[in-house]
Backbone as XML, in Angstrom:
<?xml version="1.0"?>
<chain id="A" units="angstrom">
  <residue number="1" name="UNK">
    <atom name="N" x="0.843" y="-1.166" z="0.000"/>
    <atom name="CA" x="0.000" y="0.000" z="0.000"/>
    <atom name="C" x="0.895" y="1.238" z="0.000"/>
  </residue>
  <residue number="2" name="UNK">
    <atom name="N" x="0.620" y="2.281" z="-0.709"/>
    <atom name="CA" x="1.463" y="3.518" z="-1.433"/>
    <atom name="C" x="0.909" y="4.672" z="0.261"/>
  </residue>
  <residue number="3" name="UNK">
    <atom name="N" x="1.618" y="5.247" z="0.589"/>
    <atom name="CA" x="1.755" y="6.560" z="1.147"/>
    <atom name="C" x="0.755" y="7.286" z="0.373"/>
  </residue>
  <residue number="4" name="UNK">
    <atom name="N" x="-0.200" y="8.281" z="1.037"/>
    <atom name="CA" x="-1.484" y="9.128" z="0.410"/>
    <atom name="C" x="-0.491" y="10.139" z="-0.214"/>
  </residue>
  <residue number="5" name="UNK">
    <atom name="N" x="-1.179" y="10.847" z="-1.398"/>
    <atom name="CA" x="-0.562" y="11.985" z="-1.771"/>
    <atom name="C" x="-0.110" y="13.224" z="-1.451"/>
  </residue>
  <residue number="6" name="UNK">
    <atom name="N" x="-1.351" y="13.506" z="-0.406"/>
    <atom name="CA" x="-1.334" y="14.580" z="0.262"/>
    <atom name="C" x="-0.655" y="15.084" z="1.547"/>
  </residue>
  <residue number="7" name="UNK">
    <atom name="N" x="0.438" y="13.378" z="1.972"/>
    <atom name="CA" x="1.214" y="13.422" z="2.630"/>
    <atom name="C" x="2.789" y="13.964" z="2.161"/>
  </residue>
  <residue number="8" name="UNK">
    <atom name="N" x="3.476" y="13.878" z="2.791"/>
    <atom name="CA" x="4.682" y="14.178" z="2.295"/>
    <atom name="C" x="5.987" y="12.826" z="2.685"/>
  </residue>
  <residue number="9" name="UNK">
    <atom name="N" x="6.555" y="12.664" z="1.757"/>
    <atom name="CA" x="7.499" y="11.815" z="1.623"/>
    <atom name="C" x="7.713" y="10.889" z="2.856"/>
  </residue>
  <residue number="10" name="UNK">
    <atom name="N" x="7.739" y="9.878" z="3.902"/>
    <atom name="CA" x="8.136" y="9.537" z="5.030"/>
    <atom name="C" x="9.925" y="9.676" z="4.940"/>
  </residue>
  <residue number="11" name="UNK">
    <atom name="N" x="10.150" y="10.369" z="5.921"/>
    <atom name="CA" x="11.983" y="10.691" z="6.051"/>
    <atom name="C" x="11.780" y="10.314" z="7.517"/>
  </residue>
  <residue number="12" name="UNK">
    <atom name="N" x="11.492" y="9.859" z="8.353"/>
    <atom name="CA" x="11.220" y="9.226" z="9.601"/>
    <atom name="C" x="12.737" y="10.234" z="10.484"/>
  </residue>
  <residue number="13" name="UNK">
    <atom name="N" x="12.743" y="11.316" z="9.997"/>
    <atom name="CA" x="13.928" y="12.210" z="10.531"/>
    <atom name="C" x="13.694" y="12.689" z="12.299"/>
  </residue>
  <residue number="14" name="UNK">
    <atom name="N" x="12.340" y="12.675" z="12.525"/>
    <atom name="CA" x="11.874" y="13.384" z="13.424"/>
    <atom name="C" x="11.582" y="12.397" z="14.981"/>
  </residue>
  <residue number="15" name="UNK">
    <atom name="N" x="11.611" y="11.103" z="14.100"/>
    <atom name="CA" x="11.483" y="9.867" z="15.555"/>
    <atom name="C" x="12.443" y="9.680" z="15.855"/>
  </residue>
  <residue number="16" name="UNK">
    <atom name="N" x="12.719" y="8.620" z="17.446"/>
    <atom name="CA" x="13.605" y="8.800" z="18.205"/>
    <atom name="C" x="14.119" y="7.191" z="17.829"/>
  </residue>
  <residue number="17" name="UNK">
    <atom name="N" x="13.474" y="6.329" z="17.243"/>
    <atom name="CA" x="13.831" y="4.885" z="16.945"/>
    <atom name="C" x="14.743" y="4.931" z="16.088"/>
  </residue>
  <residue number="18" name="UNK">
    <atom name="N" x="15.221" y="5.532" z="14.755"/>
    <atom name="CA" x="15.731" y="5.812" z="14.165"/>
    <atom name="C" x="16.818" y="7.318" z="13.728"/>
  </residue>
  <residue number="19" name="UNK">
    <atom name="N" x="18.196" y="6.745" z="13.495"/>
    <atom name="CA" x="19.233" y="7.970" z="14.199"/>
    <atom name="C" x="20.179" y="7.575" z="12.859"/>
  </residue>
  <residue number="20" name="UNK">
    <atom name="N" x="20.077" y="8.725" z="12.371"/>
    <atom name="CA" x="21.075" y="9.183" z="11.076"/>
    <atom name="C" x="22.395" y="9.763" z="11.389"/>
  </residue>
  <residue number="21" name="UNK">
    <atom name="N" x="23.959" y="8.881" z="11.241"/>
    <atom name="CA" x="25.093" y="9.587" z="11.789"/>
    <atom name="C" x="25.743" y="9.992" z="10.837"/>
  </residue>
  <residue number="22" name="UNK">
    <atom name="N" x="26.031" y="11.118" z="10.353"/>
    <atom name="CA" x="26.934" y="11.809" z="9.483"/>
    <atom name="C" x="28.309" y="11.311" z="9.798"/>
  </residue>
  <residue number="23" name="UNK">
    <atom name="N" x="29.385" y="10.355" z="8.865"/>
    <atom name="CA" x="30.650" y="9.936" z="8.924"/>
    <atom name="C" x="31.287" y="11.239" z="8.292"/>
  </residue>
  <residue number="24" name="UNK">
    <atom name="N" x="31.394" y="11.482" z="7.485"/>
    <atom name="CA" x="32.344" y="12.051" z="6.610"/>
    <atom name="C" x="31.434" y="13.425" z="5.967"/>
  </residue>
  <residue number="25" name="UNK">
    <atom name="N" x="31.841" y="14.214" z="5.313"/>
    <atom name="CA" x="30.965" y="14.935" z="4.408"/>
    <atom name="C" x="29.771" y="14.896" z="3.402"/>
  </residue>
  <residue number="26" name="UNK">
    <atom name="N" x="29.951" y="13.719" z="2.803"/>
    <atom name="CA" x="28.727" y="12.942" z="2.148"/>
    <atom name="C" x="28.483" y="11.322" z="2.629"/>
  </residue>
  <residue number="27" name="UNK">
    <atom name="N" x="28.668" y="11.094" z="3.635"/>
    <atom name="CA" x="28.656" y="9.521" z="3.929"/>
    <atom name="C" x="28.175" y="9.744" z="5.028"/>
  </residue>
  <residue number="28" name="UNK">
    <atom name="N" x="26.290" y="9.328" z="5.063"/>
    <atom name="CA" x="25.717" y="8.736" z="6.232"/>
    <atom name="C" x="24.859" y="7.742" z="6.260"/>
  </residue>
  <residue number="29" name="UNK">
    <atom name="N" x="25.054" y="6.911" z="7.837"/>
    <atom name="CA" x="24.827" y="5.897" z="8.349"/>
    <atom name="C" x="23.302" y="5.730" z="8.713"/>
  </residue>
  <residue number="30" name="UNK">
    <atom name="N" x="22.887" y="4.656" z="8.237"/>
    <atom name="CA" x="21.487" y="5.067" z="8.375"/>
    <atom name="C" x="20.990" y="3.553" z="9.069"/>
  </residue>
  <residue number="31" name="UNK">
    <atom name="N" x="19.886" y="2.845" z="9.643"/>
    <atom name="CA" x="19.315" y="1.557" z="9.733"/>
    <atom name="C" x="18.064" y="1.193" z="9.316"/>
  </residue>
  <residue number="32" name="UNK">
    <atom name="N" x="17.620" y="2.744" z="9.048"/>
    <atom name="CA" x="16.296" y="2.989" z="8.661"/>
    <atom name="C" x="16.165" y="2.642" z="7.155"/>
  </residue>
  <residue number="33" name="UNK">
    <atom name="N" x="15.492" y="1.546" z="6.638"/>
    <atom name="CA" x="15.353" y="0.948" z="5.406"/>
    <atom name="C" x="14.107" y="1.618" z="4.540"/>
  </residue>
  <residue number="34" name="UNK">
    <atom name="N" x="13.168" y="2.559" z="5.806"/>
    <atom name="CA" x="12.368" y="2.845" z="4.807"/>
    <atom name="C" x="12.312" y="4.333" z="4.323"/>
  </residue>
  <residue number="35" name="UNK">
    <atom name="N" x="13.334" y="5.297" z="4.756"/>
    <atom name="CA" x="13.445" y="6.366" z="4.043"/>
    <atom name="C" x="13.027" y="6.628" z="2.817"/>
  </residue>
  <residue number="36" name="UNK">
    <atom name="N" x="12.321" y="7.290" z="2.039"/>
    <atom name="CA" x="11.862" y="7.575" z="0.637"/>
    <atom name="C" x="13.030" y="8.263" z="0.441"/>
  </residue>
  <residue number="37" name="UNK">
    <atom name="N" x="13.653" y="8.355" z="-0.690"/>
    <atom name="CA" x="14.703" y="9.123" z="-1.207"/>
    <atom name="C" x="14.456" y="10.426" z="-1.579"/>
  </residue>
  <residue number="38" name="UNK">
    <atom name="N" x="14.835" y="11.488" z="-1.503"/>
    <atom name="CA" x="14.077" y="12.999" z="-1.968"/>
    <atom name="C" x="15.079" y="13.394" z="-2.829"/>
  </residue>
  <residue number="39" name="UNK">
    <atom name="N" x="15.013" y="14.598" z="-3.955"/>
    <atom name="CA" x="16.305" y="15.156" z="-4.716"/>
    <atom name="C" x="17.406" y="16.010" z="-3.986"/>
  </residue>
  <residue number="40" name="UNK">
    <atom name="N" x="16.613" y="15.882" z="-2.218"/>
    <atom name="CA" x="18.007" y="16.608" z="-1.550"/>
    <atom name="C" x="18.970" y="15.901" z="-0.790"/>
  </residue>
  <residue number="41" name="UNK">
    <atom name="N" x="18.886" y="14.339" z="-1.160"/>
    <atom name="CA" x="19.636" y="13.106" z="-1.023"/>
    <atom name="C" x="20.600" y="13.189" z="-1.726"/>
  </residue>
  <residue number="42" name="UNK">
    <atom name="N" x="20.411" y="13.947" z="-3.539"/>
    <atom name="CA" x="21.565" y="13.063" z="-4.718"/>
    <atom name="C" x="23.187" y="13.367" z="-4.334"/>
  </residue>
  <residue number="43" name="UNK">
    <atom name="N" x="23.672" y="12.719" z="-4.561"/>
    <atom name="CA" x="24.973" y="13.054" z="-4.227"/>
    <atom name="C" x="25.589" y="12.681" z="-2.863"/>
  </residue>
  <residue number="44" name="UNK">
    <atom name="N" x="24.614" y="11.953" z="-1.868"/>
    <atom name="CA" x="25.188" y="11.802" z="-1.162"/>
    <atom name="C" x="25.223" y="10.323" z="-1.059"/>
  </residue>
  <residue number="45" name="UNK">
    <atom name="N" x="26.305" y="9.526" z="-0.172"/>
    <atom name="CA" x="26.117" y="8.213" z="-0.069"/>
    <atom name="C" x="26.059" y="7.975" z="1.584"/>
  </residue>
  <residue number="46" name="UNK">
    <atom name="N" x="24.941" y="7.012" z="1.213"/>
    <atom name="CA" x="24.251" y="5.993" z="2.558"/>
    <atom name="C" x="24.888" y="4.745" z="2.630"/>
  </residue>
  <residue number="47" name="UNK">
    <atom name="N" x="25.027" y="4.785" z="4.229"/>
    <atom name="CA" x="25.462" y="3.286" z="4.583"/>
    <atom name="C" x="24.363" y="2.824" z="5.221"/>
  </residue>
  <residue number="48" name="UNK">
    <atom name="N" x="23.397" y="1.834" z="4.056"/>
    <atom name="CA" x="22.126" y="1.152" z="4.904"/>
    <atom name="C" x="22.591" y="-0.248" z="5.594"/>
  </residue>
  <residue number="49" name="UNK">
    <atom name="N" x="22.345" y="-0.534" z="6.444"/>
    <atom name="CA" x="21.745" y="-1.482" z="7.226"/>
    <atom name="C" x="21.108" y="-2.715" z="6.856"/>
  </residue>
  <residue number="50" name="UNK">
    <atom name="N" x="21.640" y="-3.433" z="5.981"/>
    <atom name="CA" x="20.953" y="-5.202" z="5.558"/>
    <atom name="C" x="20.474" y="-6.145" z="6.698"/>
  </residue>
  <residue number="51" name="UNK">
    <atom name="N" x="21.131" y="-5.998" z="8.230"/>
    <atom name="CA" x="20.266" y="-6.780" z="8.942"/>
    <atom name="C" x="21.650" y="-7.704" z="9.885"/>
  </residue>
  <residue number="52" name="UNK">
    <atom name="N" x="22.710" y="-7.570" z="8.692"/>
    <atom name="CA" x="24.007" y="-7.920" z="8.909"/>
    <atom name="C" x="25.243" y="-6.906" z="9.147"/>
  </residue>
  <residue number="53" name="UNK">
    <atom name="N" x="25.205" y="-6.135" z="7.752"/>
    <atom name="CA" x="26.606" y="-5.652" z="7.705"/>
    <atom name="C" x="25.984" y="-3.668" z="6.946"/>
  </residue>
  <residue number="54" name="UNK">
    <atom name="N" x="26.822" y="-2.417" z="6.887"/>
    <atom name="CA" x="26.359" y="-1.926" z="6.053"/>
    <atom name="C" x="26.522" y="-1.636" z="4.736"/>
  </residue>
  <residue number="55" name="UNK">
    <atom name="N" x="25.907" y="-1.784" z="3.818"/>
    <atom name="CA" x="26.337" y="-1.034" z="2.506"/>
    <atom name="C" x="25.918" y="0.065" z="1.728"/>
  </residue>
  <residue number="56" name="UNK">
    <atom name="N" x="27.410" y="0.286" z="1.016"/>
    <atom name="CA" x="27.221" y="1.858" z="0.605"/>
    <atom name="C" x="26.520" y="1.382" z="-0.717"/>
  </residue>
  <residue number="57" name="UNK">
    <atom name="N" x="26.067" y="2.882" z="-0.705"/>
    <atom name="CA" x="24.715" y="3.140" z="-1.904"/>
    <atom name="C" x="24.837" y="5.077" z="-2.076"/>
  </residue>
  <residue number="58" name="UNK">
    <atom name="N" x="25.711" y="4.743" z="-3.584"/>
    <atom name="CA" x="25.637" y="6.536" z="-3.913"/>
    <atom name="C" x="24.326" y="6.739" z="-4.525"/>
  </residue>
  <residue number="59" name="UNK">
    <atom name="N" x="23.573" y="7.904" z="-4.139"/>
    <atom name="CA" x="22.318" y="8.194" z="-4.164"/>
    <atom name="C" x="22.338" y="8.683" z="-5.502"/>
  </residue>
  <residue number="60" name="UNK">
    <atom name="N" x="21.565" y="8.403" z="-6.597"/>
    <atom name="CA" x="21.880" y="8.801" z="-8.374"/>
    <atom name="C" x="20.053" y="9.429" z="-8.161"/>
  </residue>
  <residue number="61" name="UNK">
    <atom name="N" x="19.928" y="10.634" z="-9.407"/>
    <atom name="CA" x="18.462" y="10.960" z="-9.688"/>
    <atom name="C" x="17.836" y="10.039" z="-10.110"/>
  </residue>
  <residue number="62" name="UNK">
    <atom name="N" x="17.986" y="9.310" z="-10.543"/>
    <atom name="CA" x="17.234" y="7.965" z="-11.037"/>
    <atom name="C" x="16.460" y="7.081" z="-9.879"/>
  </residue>
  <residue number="63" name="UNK">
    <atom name="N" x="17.180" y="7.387" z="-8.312"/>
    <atom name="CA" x="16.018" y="6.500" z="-7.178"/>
    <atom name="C" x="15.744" y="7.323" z="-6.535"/>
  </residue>
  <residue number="64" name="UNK">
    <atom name="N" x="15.501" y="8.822" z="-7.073"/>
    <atom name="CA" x="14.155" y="9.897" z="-6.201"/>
    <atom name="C" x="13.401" y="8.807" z="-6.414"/>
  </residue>
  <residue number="65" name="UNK">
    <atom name="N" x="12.070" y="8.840" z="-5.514"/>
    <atom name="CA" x="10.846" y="8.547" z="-5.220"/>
    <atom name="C" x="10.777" y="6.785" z="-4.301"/>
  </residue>
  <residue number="66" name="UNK">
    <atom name="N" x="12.274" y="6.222" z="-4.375"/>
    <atom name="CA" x="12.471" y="4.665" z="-3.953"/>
    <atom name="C" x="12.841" y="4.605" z="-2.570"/>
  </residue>
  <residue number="67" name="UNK">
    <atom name="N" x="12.653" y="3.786" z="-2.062"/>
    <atom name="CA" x="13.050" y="3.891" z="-0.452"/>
    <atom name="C" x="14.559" y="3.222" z="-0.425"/>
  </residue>
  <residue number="68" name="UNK">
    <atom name="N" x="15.318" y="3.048" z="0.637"/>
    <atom name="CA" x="16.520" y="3.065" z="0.635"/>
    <atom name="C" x="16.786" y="1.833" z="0.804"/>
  </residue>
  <residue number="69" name="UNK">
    <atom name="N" x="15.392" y="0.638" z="1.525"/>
    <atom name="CA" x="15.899" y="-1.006" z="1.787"/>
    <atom name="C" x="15.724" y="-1.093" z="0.396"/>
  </residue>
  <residue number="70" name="UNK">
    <atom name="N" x="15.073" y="-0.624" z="-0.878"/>
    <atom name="CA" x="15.192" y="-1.201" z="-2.216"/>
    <atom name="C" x="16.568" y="-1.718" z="-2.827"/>
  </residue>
  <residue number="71" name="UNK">
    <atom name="N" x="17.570" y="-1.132" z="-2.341"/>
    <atom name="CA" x="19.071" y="-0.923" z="-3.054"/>
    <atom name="C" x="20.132" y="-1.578" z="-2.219"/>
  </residue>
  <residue number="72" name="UNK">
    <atom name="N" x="19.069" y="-1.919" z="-0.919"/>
    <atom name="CA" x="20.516" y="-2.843" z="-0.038"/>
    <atom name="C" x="19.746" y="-4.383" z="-0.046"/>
  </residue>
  <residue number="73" name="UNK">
    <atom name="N" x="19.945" y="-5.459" z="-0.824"/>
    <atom name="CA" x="19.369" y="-6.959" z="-0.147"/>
    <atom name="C" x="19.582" y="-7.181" z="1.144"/>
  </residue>
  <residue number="74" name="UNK">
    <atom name="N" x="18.727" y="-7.942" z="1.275"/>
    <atom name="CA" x="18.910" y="-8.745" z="3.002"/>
    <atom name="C" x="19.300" y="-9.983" z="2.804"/>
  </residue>
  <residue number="75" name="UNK">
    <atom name="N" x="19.400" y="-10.583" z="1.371"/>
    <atom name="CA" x="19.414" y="-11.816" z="1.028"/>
    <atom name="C" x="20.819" y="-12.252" z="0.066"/>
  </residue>
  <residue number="76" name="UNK">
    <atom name="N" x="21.428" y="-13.290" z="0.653"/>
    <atom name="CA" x="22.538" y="-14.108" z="-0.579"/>
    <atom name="C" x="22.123" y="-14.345" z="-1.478"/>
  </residue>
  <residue number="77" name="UNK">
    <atom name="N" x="22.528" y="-14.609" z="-2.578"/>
    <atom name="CA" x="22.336" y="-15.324" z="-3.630"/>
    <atom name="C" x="22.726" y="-16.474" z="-2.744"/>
  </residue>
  <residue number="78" name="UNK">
    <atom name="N" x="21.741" y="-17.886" z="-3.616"/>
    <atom name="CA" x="22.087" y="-19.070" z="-3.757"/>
    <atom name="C" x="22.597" y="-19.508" z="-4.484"/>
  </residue>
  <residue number="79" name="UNK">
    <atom name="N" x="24.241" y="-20.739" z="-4.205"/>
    <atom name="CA" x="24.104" y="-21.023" z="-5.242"/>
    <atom name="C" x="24.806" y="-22.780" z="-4.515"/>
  </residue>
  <residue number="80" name="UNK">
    <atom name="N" x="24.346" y="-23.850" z="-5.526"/>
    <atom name="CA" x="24.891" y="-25.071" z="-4.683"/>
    <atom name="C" x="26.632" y="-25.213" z="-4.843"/>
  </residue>
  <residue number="81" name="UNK">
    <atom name="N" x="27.324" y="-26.046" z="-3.994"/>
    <atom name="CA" x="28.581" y="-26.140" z="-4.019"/>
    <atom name="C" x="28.951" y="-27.248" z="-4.816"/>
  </residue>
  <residue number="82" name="UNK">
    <atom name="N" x="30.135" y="-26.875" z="-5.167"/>
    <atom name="CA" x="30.644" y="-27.994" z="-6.614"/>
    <atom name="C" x="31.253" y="-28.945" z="-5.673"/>
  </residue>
  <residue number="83" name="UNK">
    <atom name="N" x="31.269" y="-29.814" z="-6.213"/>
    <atom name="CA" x="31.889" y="-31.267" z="-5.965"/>
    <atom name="C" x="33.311" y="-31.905" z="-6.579"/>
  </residue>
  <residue number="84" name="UNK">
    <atom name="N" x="34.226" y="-32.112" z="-6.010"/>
    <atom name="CA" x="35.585" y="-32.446" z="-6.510"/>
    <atom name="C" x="35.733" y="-33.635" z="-7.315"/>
  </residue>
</chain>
C-alpha cells in the first residue's frame, strides 16, 4: 500500500527509533530501510543497514521517489557447491 498523496514523503527524521550519523561529508549511516529518497539526497552516499553488515549506496536521480531497503538486499544469492 502507497503513502497518500497529500502526505509528504516519510523521512522518519523526526522519531527517536531511528538515528542518522553523518561519517564524513557525504557519507551517512542510516538503519532505517524505509526512508523515501528525496532530490536533496543526490549526491550523497548511505550506509544502509541489511540486517548484517552496512552497505554503501551513492544516491543517483534515477532513485528519487524509492526507499533506501530497495538498493541494499537482506538476502545471498544461492548457489549449490561444486563437488571435486
Amino acid at each position: 500500500m502507497s503513502r497518500a498523496k497529500w502526505k509528504s514523503p516519510y523521512l522518519g527524521l523526526d522519531s527517536n527509533t531511528i538515528t542518522l550519523k553523518k561519517k564524513n561529508n557525504n557519507e551517512i549511516t542510516t538503519k532505517s530501510r524505509s526512508l523515501v529518497i528525496i532530490p536533496a539526497f543526490v549526491g550523497f552516499i548511505f550506509n544502509i543497514h541489511n540486517g548484517k553488515t552496512f552497505n554503501k549506496i551513492n544516491i543517483t536521480e534515477k532513485m528519487i521517489g524509492h526507499r533506501l531497503g530497495e538498493f541494499s538486499p537482506t538476502r545471498k544469492k544461492f548457489s549449490f557447491k561444486k563437488k571435486k
